[in-house]
KEMI-978346 format. One record per residue (C-alpha): x, y, z; residue number from 1. Coordinates in Angstrom, 2 decimals, always signed. Layout:
BEGIN
        X        Y        Z  num
        X        Y        Z  NUM
...
//
This chain:
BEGIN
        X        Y        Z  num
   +25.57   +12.51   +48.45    1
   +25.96   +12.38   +44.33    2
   +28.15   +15.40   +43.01    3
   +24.41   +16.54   +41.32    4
   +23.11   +17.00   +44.72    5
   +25.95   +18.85   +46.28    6
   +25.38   +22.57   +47.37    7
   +26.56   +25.43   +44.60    8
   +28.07   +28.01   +46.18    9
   +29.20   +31.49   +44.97   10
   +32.18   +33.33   +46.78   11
   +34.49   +36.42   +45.44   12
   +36.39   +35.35   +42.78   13
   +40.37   +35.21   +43.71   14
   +43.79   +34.99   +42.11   15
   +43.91   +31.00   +42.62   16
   +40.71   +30.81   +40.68   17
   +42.66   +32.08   +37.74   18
   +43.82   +29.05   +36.00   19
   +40.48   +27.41   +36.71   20
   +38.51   +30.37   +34.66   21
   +41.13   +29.69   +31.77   22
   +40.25   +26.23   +32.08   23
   +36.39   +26.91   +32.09   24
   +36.68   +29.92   +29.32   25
   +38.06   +27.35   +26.89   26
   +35.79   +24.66   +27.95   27
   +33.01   +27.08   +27.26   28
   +34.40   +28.91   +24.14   29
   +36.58   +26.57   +22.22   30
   +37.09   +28.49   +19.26   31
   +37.80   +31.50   +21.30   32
   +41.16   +32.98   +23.76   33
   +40.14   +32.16   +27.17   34
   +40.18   +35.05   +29.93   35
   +43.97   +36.44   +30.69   36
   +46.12   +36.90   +33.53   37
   +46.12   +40.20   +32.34   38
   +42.43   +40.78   +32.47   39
   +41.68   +38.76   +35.52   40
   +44.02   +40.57   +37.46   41
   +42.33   +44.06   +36.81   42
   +39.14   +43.09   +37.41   43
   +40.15   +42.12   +41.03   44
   +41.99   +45.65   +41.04   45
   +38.65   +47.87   +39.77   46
   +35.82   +46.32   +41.05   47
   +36.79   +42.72   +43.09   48
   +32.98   +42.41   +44.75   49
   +31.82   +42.25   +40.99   50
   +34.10   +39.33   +40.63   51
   +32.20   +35.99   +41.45   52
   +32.75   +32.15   +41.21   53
   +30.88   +29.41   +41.51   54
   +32.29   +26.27   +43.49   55
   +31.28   +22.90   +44.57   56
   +30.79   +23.14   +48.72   57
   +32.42   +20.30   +49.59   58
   +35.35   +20.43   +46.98   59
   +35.79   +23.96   +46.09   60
   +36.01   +22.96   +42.44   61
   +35.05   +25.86   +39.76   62
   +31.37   +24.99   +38.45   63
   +31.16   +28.39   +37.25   64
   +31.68   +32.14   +37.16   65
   +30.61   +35.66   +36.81   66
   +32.43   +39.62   +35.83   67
   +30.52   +41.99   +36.79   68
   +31.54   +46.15   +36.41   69
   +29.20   +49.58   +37.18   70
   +28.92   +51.86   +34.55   71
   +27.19   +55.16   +33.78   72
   +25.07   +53.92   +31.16   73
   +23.91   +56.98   +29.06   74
   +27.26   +57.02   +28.65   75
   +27.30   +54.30   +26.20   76
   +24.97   +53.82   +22.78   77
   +22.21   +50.91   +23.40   78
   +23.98   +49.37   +20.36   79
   +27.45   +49.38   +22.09   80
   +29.67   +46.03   +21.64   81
   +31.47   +43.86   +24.17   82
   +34.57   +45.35   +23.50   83
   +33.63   +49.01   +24.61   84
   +31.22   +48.23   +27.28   85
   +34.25   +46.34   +28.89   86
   +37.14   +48.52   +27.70   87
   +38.14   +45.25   +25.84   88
   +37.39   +43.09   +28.52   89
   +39.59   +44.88   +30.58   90
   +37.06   +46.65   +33.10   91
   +39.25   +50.06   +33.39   92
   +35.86   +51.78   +32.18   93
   +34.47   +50.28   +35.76   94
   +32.59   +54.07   +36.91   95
   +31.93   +53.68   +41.35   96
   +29.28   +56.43   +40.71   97
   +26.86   +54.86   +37.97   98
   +23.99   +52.98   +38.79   99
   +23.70   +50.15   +35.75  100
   +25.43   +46.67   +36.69  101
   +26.98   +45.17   +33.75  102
   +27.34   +41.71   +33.54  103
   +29.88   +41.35   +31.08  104
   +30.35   +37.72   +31.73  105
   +28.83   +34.44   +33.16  106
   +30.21   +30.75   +32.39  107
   +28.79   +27.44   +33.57  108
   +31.33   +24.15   +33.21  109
   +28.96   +22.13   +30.14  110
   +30.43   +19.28   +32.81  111
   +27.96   +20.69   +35.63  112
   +24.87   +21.91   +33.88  113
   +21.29   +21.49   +35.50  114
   +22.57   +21.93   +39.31  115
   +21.35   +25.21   +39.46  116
   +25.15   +26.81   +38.63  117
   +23.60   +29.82   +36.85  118
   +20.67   +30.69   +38.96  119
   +23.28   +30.95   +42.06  120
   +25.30   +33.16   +39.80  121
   +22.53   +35.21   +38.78  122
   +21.08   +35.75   +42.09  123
   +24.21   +36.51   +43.52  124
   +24.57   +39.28   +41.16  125
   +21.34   +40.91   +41.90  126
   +22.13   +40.65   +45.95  127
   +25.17   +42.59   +44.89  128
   +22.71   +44.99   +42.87  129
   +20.66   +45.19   +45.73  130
   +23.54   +46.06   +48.75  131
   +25.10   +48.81   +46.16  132
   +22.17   +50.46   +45.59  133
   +21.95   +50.04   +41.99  134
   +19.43   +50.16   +40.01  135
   +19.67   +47.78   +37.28  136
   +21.44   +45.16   +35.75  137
   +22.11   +44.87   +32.01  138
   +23.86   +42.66   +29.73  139
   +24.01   +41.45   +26.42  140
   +22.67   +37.95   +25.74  141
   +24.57   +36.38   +22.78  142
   +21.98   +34.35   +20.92  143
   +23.82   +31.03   +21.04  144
   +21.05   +29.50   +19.22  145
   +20.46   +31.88   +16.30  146
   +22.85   +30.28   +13.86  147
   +20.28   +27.69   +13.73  148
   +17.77   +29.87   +12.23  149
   +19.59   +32.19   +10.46  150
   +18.27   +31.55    +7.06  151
   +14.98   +32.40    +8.06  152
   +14.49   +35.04   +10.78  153
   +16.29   +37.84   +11.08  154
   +17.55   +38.39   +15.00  155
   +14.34   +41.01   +15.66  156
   +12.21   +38.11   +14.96  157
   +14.12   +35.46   +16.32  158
   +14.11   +37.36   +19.72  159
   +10.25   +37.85   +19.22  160
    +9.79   +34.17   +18.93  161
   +12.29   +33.06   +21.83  162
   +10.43   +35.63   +23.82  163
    +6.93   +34.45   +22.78  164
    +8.44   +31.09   +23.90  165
    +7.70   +29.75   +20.16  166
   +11.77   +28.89   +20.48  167
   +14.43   +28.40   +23.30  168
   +17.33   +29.77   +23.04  169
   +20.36   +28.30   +25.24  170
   +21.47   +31.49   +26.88  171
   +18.46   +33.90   +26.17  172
   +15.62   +31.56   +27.48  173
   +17.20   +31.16   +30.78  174
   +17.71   +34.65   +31.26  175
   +14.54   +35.68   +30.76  176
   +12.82   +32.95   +33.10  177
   +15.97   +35.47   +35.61  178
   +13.37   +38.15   +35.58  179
   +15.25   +40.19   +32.69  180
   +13.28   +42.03   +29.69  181
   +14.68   +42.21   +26.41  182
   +15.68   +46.18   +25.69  183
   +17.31   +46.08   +22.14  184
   +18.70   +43.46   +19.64  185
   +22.32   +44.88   +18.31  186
   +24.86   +43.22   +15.98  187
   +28.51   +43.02   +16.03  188
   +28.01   +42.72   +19.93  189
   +31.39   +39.63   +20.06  190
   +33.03   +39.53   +16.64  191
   +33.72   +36.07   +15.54  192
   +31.06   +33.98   +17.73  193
   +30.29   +31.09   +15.12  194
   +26.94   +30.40   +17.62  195
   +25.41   +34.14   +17.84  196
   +26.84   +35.35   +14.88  197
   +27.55   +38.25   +16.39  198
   +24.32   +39.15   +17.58  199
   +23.21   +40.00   +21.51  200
   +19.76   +40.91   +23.08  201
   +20.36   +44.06   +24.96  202
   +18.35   +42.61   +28.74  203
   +17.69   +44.26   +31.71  204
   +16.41   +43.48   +35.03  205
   +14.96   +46.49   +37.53  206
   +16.25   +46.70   +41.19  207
   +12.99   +47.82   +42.71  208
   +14.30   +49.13   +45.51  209
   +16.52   +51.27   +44.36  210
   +15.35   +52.14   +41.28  211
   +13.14   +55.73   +40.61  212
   +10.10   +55.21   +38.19  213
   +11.62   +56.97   +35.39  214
   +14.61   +54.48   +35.10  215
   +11.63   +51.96   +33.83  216
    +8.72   +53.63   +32.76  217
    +9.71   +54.34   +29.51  218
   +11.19   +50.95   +28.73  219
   +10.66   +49.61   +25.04  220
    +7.85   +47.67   +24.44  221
    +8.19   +46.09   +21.65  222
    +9.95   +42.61   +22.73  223
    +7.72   +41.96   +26.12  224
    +5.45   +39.27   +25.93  225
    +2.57   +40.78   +25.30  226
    +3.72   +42.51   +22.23  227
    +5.02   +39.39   +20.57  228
    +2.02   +37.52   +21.83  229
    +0.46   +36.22   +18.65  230
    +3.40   +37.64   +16.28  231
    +4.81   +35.52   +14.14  232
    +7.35   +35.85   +10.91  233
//
């Protein structure tokens, strides 16, 4: 069996795994400090079931990972930043009593693309979503490929056009064909991020089953598909 072909599979994350996500973070974001000791360890301490890797089934090698925390959302502004929806990516804001998943984080190794790393993350994540009870899952999406159009959209209309599917973006794209809707489009979501330039789609997807029809009904409309359906700037 090729190492393509080999099962993905997602487990809790653990303290062995550290060294491997500072590996991976720096893999990932070059330019950037990986993950710490520091901030590993408490997310393991607040909220450990959040806490997810992805491994190679035969070799237990890191393909991937995911950091996960529960919030109360209306206790944050829908323009809020990384830092403060993450209590600087510490997870000591982690709340047992809201409802909102937040995914702070998800990595895949650039060594192990296209073997289905990030759709085992992501539905991992919403079978956690699902056994908790919550009702929704929201992140931002850093618009890796925005820098690339900067000089002519602003990142309302680039997020029109990646959602009209008139342009793929590298992280947004994928998370839409994940079932999430685009909520918002905020700035200064990660300071210093040569790729987004510091700008994140707000997303969200809806656990159905737990979910009350308020906590979706009056959802934005603005960035579906049908609204940016024959839109362009």
């Amino acid at each position: 069996m090729t190492e393509r072909r080999r099962p993905v599979l997602v487990r809790p994350s653990r303290r062995e795994d550290f060294e491997a996500i500072q590996r991976l973070s720096l893999a990932v974001y070059p330019e950037s400090p990986p993950w710490s000791e520091q901030q590993l360890t408490s997310h393991l301490v607040v909220f450990s079931e959040g806490q997810l890797v992805a491994v190679d089934s035969h070799t237990d090698s890191l393909l991937g990972m995911a950091a996960s925390l529960i919030v109360l959302w209306d206790d944050y502004e829908i323009d809020a930043n990384w830092r403060d929806m993450t209590d600087h990516g510490m997870f000591t804001n982690h709340d047992p009593a809201g409802r909102t998943l937040y995914g702070a984080e998800i990595m895949v190794d650039p060594a192990h693309r296209r073997r289905g790393v990030g759709k085992a993350l992501y539905a991992a994540r919403r079978d956690l979503a699902r056994r908790l009870g919550l009702r929704r899952i929201r992140a931002g999406a850093r618009l890796r490929g925005y820098h690339r159009h900067a000089g002519h959209l602003d990142p309302e209309a680039y997020v029109r056009e990646v959602v009209a599917g008139r342009l793929v973006d590298p992280t947004l794209t994928f998370q839409l064909k994940q079932r999430f809707r685009v909520l918002a489009v905020v700035s200064g979501y990660l300071r210093h991020d040569p790729e987004s330039l510091g700008h994140a789609a707000v997303i969200e997807w809806i656990n159905y089953q737990a979910a009350r029809r308020r906590d979706w009904a009056d959802r934005p409309v603005r960035f579906t598909p049908k609204a940016v359906r024959g839109s362009s700037d």
